[in-house]
CHARMM-style PDB file with segment names, atoms N, HN, CA, C and O in Angstrom:
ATOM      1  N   UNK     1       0.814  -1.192   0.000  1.00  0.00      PROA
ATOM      2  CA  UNK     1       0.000   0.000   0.000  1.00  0.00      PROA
ATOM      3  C   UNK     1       0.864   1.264   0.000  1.00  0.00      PROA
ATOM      4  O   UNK     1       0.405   2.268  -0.546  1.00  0.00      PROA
ATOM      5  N   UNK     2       2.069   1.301   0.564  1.00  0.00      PROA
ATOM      6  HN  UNK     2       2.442   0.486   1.007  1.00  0.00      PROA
ATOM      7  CA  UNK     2       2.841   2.455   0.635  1.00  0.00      PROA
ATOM      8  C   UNK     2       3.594   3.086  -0.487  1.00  0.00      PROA
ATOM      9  O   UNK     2       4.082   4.214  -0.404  1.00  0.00      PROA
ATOM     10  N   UNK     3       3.671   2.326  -1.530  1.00  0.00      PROA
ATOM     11  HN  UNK     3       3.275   1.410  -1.597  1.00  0.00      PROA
ATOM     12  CA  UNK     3       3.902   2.546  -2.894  1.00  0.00      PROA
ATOM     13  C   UNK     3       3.161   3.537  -3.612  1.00  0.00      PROA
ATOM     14  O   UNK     3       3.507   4.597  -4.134  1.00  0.00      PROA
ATOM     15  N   UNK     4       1.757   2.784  -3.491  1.00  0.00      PROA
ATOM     16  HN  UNK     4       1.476   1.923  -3.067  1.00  0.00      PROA
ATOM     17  CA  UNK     4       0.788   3.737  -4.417  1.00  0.00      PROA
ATOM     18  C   UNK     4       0.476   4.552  -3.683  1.00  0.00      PROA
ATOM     19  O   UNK     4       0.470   5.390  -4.585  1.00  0.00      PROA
ATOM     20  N   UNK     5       0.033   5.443  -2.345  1.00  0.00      PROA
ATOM     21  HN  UNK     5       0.038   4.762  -1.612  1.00  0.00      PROA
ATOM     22  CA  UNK     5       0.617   6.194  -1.616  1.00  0.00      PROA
ATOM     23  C   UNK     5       1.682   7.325  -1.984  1.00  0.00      PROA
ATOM     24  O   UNK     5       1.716   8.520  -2.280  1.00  0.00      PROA
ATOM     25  N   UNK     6       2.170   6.697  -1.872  1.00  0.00      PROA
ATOM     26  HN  UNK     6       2.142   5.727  -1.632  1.00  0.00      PROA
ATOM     27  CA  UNK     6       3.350   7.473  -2.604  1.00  0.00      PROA
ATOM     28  C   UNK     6       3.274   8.154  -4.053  1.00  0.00      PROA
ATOM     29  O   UNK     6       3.479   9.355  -4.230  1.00  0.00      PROA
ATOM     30  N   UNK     7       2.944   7.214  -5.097  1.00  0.00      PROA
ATOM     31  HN  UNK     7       2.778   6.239  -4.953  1.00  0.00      PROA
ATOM     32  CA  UNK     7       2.846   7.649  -6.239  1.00  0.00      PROA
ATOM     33  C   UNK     7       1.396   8.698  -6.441  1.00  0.00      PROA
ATOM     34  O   UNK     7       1.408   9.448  -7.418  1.00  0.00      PROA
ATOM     35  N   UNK     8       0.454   8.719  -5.719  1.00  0.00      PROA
ATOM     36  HN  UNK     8       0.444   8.111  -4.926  1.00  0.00      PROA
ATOM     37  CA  UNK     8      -1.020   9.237  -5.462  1.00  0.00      PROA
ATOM     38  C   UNK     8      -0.483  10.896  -4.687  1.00  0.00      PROA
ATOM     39  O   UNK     8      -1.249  11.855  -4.783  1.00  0.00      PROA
ATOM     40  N   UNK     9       0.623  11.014  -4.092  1.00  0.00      PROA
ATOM     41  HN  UNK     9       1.245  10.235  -4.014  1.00  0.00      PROA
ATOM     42  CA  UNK     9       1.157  12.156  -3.235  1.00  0.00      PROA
ATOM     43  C   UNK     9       1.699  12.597  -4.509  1.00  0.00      PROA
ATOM     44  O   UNK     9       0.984  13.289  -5.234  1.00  0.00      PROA
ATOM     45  N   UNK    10       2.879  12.282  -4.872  1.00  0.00      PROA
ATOM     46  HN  UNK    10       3.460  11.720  -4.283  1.00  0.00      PROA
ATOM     47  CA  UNK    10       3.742  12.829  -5.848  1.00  0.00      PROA
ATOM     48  C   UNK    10       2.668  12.865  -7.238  1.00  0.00      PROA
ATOM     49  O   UNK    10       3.302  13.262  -8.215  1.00  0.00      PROA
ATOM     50  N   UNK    11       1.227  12.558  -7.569  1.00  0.00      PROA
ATOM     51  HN  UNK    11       0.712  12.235  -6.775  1.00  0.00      PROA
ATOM     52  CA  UNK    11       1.104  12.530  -9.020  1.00  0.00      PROA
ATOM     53  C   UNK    11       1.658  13.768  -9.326  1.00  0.00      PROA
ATOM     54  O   UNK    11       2.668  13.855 -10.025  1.00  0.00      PROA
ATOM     55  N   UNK    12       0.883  15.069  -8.699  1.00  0.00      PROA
ATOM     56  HN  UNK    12       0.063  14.999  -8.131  1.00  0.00      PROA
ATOM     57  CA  UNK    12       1.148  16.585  -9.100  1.00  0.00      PROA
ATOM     58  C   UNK    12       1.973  17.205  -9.602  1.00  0.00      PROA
ATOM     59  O   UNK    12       1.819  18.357 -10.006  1.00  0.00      PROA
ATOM     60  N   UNK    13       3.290  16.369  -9.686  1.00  0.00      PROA
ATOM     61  HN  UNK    13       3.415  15.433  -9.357  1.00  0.00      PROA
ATOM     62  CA  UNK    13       4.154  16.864  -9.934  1.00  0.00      PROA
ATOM     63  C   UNK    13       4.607  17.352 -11.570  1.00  0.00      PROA
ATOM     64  O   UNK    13       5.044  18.425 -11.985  1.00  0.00      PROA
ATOM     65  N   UNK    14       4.433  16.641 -11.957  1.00  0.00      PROA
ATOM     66  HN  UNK    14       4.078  15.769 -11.619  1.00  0.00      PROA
ATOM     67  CA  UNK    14       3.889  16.852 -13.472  1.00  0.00      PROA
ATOM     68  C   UNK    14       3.685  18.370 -14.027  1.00  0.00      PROA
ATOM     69  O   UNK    14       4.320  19.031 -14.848  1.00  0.00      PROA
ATOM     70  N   UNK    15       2.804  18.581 -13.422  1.00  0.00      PROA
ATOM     71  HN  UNK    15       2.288  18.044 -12.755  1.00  0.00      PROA
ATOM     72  CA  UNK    15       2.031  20.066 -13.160  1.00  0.00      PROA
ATOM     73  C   UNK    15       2.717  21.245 -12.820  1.00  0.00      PROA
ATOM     74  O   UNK    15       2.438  22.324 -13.341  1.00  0.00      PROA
ATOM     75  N   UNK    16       3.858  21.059 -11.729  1.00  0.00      PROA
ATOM     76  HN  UNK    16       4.085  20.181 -11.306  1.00  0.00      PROA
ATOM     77  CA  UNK    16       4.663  21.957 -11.479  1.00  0.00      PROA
ATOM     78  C   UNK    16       5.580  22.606 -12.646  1.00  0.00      PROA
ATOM     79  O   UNK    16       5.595  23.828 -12.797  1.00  0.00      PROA
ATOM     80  N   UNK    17       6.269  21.825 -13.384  1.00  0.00      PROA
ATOM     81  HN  UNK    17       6.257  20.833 -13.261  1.00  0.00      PROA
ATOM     82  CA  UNK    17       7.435  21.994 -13.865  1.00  0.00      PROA
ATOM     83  C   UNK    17       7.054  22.360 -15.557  1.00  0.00      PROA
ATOM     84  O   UNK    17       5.862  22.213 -15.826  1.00  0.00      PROA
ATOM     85  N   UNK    18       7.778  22.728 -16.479  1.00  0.00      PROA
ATOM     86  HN  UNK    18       8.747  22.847 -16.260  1.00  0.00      PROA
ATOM     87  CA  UNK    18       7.198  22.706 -17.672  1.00  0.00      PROA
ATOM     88  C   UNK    18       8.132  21.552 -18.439  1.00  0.00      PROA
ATOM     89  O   UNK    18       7.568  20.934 -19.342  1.00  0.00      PROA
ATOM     90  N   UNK    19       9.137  21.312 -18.222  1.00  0.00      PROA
ATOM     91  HN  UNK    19       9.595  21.814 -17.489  1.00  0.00      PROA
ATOM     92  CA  UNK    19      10.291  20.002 -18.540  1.00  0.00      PROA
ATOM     93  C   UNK    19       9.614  18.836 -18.510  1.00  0.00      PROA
ATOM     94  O   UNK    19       8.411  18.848 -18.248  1.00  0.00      PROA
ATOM     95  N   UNK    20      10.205  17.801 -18.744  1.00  0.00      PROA
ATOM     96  HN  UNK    20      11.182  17.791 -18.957  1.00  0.00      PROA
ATOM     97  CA  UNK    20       9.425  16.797 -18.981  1.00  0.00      PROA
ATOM     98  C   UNK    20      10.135  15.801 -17.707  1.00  0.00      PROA
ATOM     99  O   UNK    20      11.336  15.847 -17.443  1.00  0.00      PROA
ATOM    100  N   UNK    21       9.365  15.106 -17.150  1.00  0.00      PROA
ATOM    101  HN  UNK    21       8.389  15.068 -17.364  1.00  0.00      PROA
ATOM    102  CA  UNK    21       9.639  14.220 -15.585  1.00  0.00      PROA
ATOM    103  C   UNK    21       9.799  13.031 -15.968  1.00  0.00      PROA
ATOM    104  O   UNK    21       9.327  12.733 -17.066  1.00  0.00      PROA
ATOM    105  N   UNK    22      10.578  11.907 -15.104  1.00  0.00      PROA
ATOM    106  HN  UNK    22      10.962  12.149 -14.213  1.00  0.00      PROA
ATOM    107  CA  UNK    22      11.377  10.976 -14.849  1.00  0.00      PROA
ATOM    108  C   UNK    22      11.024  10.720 -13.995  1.00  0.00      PROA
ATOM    109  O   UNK    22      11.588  11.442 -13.172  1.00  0.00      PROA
ATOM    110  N   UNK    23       9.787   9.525 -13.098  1.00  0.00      PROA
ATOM    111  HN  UNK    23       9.328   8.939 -13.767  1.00  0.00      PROA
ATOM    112  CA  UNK    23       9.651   8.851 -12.281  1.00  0.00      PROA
ATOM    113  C   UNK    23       9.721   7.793 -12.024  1.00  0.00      PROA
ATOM    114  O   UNK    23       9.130   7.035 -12.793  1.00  0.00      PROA
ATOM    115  N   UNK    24      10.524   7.114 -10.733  1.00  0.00      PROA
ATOM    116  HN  UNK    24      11.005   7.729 -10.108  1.00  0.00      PROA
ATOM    117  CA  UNK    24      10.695   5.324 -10.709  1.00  0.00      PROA
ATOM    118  C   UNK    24      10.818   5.639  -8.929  1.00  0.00      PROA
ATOM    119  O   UNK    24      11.476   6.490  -8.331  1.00  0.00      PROA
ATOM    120  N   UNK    25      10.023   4.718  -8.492  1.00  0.00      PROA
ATOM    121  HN  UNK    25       9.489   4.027  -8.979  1.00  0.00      PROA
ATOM    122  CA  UNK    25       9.679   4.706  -7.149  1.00  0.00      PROA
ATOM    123  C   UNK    25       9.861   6.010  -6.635  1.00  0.00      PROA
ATOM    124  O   UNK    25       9.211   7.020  -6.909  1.00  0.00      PROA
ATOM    125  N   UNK    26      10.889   5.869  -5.801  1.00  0.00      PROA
ATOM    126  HN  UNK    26      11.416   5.049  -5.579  1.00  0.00      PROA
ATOM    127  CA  UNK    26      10.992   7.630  -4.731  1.00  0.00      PROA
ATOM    128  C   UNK    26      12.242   8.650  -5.607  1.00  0.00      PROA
ATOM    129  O   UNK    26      12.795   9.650  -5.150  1.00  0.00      PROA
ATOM    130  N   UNK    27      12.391   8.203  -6.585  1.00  0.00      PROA
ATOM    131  HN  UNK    27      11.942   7.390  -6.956  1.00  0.00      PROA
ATOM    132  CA  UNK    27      13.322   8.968  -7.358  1.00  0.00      PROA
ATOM    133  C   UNK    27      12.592  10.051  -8.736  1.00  0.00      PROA
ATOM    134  O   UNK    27      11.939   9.471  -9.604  1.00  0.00      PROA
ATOM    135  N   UNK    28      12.723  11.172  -8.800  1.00  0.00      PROA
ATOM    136  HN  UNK    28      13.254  11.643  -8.096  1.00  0.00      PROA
ATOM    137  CA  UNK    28      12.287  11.880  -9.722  1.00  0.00      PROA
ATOM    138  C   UNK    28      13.174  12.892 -10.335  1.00  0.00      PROA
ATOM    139  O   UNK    28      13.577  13.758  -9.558  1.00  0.00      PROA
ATOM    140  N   UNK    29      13.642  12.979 -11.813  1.00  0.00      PROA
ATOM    141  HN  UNK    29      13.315  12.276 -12.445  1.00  0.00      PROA
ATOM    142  CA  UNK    29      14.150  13.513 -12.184  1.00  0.00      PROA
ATOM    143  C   UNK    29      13.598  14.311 -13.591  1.00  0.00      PROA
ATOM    144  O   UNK    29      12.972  13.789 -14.514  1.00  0.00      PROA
ATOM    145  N   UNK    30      13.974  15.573 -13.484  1.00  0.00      PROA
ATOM    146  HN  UNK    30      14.483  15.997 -12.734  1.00  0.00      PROA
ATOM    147  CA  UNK    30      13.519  16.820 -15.163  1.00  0.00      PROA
ATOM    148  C   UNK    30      14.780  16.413 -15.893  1.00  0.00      PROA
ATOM    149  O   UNK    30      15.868  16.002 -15.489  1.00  0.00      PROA
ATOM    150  N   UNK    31      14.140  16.731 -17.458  1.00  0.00      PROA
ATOM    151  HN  UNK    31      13.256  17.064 -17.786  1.00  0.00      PROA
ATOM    152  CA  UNK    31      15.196  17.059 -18.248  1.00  0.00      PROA
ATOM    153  C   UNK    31      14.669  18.102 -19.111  1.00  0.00      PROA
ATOM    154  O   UNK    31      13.489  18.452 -19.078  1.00  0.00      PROA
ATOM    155  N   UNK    32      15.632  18.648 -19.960  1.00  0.00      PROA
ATOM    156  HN  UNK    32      16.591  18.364 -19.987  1.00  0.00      PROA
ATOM    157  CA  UNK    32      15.147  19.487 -21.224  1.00  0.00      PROA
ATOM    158  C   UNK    32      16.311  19.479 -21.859  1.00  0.00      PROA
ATOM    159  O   UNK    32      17.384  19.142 -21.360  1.00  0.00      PROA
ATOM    160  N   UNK    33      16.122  19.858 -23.000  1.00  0.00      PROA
ATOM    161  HN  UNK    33      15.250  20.132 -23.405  1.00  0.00      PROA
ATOM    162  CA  UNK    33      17.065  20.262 -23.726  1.00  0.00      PROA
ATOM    163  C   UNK    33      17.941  21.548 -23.583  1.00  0.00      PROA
ATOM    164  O   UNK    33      17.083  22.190 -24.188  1.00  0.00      PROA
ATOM    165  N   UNK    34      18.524  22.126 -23.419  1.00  0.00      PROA
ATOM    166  HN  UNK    34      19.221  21.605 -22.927  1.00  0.00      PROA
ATOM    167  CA  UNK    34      19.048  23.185 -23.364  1.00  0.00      PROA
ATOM    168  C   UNK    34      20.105  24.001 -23.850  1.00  0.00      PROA
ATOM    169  O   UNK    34      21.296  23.881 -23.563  1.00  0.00      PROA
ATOM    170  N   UNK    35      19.453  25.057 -24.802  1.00  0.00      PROA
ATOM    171  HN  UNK    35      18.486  25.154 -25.035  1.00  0.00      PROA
ATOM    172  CA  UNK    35      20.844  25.486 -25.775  1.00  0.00      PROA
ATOM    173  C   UNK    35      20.682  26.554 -25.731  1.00  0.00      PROA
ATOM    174  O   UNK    35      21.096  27.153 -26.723  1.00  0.00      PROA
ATOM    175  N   UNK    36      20.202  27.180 -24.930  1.00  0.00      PROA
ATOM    176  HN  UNK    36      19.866  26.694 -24.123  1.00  0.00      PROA
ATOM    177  CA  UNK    36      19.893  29.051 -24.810  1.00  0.00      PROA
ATOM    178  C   UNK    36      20.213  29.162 -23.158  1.00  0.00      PROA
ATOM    179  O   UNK    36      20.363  28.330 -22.263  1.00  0.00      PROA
ATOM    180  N   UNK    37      20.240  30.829 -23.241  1.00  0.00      PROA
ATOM    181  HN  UNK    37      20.118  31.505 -23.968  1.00  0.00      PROA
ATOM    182  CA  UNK    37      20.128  30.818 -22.128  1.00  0.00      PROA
ATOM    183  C   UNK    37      18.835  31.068 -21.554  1.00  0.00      PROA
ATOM    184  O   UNK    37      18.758  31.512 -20.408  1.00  0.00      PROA
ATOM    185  N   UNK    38      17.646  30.786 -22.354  1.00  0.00      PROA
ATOM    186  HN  UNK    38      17.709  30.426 -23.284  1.00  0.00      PROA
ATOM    187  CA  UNK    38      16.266  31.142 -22.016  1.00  0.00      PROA
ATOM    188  C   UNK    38      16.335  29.584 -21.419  1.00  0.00      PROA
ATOM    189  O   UNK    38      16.242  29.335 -20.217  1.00  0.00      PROA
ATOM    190  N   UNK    39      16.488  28.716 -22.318  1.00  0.00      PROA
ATOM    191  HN  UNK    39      16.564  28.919 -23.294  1.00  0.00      PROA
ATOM    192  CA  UNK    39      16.809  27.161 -21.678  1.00  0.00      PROA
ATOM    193  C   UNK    39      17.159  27.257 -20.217  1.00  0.00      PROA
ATOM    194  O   UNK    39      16.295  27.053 -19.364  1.00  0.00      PROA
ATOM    195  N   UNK    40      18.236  27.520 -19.945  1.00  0.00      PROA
ATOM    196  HN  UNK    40      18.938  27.686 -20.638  1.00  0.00      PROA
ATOM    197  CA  UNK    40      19.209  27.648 -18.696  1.00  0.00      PROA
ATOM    198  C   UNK    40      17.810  28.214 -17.309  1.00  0.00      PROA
ATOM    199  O   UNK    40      17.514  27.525 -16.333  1.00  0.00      PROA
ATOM    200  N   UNK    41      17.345  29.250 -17.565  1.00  0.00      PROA
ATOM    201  HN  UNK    41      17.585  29.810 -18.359  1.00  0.00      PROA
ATOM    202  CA  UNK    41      16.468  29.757 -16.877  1.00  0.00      PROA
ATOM    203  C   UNK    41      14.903  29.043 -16.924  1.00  0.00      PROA
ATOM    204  O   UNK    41      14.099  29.350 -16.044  1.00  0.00      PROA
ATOM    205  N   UNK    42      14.618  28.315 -17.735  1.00  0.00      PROA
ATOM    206  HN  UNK    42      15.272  28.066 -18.450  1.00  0.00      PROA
ATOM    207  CA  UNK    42      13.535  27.193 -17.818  1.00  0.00      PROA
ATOM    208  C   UNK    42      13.681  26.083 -16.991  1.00  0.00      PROA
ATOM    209  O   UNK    42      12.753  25.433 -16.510  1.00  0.00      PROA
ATOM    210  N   UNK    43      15.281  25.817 -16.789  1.00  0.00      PROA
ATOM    211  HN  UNK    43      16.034  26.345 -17.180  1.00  0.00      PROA
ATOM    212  CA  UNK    43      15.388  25.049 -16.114  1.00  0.00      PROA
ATOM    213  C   UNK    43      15.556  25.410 -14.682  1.00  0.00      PROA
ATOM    214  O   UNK    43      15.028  24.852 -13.719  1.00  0.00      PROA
ATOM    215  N   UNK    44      16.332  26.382 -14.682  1.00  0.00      PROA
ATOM    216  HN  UNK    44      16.760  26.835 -15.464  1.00  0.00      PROA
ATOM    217  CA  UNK    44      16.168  26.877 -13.432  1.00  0.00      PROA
ATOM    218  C   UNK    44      14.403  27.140 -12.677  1.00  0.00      PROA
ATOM    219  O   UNK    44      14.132  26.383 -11.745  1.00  0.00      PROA
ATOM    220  N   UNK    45      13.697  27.810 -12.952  1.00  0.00      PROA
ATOM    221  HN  UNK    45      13.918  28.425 -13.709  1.00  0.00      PROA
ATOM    222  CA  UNK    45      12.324  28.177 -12.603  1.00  0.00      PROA
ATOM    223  C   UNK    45      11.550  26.590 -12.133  1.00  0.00      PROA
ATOM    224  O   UNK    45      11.037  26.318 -11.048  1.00  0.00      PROA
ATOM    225  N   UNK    46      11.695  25.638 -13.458  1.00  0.00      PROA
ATOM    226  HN  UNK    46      12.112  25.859 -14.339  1.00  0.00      PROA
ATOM    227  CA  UNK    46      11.380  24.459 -12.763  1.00  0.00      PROA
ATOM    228  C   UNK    46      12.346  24.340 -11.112  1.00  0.00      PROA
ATOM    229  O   UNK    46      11.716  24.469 -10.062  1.00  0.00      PROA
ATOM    230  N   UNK    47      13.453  24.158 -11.097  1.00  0.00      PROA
ATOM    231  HN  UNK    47      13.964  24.053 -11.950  1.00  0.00      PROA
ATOM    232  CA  UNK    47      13.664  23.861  -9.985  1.00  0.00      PROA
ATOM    233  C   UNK    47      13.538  25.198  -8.910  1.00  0.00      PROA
ATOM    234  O   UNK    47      14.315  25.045  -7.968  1.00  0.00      PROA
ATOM    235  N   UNK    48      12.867  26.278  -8.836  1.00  0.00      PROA
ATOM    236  HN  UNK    48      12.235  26.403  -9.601  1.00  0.00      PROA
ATOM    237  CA  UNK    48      12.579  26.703  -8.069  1.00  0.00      PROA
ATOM    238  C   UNK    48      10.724  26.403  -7.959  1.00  0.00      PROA
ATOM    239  O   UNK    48      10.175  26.668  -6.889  1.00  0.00      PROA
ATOM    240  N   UNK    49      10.089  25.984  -8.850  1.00  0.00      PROA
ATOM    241  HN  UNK    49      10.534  25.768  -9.719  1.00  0.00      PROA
ATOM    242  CA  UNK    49       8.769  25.955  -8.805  1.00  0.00      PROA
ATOM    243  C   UNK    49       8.913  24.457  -7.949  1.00  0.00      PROA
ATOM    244  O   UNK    49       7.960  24.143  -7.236  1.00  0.00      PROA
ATOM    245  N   UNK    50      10.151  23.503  -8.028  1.00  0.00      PROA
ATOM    246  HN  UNK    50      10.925  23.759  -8.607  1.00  0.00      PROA
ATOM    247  CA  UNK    50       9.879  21.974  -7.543  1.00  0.00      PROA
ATOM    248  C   UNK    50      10.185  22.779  -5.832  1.00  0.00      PROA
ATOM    249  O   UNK    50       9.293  22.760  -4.983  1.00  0.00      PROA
ATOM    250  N   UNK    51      11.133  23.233  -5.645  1.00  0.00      PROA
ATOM    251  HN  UNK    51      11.857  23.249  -6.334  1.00  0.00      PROA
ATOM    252  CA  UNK    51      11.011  23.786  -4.202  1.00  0.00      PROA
ATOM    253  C   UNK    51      10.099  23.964  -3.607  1.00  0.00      PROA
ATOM    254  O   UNK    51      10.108  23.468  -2.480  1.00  0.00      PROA
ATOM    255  N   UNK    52       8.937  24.696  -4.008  1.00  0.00      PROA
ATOM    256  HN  UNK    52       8.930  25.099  -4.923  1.00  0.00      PROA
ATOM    257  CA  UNK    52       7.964  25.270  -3.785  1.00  0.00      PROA
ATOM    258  C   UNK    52       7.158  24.223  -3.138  1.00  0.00      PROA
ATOM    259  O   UNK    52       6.756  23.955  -2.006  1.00  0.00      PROA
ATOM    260  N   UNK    53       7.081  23.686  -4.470  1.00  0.00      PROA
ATOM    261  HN  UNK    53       7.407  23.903  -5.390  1.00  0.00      PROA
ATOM    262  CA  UNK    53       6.014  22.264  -4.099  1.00  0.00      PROA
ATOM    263  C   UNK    53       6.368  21.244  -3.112  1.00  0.00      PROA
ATOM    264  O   UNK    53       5.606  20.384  -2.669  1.00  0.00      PROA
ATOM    265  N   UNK    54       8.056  21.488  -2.698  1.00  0.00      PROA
ATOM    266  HN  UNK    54       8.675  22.186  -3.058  1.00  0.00      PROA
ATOM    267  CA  UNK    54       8.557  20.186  -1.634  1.00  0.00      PROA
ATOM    268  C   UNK    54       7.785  21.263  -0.476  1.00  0.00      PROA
ATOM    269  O   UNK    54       7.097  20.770   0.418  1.00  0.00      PROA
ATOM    270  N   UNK    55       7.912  22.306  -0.551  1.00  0.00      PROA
ATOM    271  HN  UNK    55       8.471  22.707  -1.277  1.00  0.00      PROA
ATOM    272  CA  UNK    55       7.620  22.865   0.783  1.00  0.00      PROA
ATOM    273  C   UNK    55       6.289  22.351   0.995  1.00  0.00      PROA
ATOM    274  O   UNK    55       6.168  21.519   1.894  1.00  0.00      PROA
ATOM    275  N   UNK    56       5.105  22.742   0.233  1.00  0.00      PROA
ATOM    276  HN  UNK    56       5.203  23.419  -0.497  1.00  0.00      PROA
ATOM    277  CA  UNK    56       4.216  22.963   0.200  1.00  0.00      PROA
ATOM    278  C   UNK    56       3.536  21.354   1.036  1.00  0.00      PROA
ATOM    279  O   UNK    56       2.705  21.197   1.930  1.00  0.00      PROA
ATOM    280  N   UNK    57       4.238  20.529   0.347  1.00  0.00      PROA
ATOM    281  HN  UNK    57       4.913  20.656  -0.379  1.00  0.00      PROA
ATOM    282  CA  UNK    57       3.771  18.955   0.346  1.00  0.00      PROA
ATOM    283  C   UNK    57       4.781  18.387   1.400  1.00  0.00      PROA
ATOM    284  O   UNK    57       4.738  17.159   1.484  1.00  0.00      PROA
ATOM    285  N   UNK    58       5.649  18.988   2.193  1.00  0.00      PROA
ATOM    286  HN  UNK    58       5.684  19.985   2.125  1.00  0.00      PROA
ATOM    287  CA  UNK    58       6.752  18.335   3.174  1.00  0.00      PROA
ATOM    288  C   UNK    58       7.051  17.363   2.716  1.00  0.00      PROA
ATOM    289  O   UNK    58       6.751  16.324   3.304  1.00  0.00      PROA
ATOM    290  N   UNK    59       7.415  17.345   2.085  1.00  0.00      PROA
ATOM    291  HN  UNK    59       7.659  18.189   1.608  1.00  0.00      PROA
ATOM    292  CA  UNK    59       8.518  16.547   0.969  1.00  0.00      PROA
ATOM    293  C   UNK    59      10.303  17.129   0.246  1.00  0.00      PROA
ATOM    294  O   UNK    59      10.748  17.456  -0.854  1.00  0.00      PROA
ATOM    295  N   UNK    60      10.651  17.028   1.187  1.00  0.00      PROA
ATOM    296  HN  UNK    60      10.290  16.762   2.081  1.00  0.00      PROA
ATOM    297  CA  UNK    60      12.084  17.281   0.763  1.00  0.00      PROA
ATOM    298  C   UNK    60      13.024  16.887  -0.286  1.00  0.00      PROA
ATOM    299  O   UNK    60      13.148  15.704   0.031  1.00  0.00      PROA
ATOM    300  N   UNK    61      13.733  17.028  -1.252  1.00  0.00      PROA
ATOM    301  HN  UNK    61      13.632  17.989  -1.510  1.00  0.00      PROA
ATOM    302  CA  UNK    61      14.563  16.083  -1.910  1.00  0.00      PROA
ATOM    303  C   UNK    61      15.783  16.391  -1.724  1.00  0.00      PROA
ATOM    304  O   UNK    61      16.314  17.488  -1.550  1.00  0.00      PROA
ATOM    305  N   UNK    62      16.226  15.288  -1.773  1.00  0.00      PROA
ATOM    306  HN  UNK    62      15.795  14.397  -1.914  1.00  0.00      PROA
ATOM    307  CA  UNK    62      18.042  15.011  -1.468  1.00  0.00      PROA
ATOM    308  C   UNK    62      19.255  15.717  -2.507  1.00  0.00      PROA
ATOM    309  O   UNK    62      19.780  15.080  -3.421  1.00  0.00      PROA
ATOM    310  N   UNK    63      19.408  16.388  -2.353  1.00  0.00      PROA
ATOM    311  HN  UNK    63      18.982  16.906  -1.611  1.00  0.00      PROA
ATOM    312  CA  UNK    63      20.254  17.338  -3.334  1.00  0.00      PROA
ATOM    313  C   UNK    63      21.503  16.247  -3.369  1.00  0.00      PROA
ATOM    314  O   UNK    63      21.868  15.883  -4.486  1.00  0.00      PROA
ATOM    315  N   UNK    64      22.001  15.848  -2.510  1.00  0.00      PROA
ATOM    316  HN  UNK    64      21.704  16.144  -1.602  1.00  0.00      PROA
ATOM    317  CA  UNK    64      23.386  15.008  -2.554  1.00  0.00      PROA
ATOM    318  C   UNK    64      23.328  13.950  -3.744  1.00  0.00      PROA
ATOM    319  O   UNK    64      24.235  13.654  -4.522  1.00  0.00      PROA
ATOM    320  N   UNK    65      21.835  13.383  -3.677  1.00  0.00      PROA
ATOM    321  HN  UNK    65      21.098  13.624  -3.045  1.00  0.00      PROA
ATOM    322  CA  UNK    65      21.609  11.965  -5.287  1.00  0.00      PROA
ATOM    323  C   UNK    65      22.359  12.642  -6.026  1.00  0.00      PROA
ATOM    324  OT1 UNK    65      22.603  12.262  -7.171  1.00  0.00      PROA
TER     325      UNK     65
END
């Protein structure tokens, strides 16, 4: 049960970011392409919009992975 749980908490995430997501159990990762520096800052904003949402949802992620 703690699986889907899990995956039922994190669906939203999707939603946050405009990059495209990478999910496998408790691991989640963005990518994009990036060849501008409008890129550079797309990516950045996602990871300040994923902040947001760890706060929001007390959900932290491990910067060290």
């Amino acid at each position: 049960m703690g699986p889907i749980l899990l995956v039922l908490y994190i669906n939203d995430i999707d939603d946050t970011v405009n990059s495209e997501t990478l999910k496998f159990a408790d691991d989640t990762k963005i990518y994009n392409r990036v060849d501008s520096v409008e890129g550079i800052e797309r990516i950045r904003a996602d990871l300040r919009n994923l902040v947001v949402w760890s706060i929001e949802w007390h959900m932290l992620f491990n910067a060290e992975k």
